[in-house]
C-alpha positions, 0 to 999 in steps of 0.5 A: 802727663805726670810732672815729676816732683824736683828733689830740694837740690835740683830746685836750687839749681835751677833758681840758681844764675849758670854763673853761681852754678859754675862757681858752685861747681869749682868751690865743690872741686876744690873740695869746698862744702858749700850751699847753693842758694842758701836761706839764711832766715833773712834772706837767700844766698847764692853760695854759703860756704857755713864753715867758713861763714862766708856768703858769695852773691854772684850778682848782675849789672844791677847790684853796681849800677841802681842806687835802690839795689846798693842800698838794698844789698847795703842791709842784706850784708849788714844783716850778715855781718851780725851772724858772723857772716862776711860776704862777697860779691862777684860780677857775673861778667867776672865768673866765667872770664876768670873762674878758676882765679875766682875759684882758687882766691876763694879757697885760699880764704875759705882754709884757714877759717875752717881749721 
């Protein structure tokens, strides 16, 4: 049996976590160019919206409760911070309980950035 070679995109959908794919999913609704799991040359990004130069991390319960993985993100988001880039980060538990608030609030930012 052949397997059959995943384009670019379709690999980056399924590293990506369902919540970072639902919130792609709105952000390209609202028509918001965006990268899903986008590399930076440091580091991945769950969602890069270039234009804006804003990064959004969808992240687990790990990113708010282990000390190494705080300080970790600590520095992924300082390195961001010296491209120009802000970041923000979003608790999985977070993205499908308000999806389209997240999504909206997001866009409201993304708009004026990107005139």
């Amino acid at each position: 049996m052949n397997k059959k070679k995943l384009t670019k995109y379709n690999m980056k959908i399924k590293q990506a976590t369902n919540e970072a794919r639902a919130l792609y999913k709105a952000l390209k609704m609202r028509q918001i160019n965006c990268i899903l799991e986008h590399w930076d040359g440091h580091k991945h990004t769950d969602i890069c919206i270039p234009g804006a130069k804003i990064y959004i991390e969808v992240d687990g319960m790990a990113h708010y409760t282990n000390a190494r993985q705080i300080k970790t993100d600590f520095i992924r988001d300082h390195y961001s911070d010296d491209n120009g880039f802000d970041t923000i980060r979003i608790p999985n538990e977070l993205v499908f309980a308000n999806l389209n608030k997240i999504a909206n609030a997001i866009a409201k930012v993304v708009e004026p950035r990107v005139k």
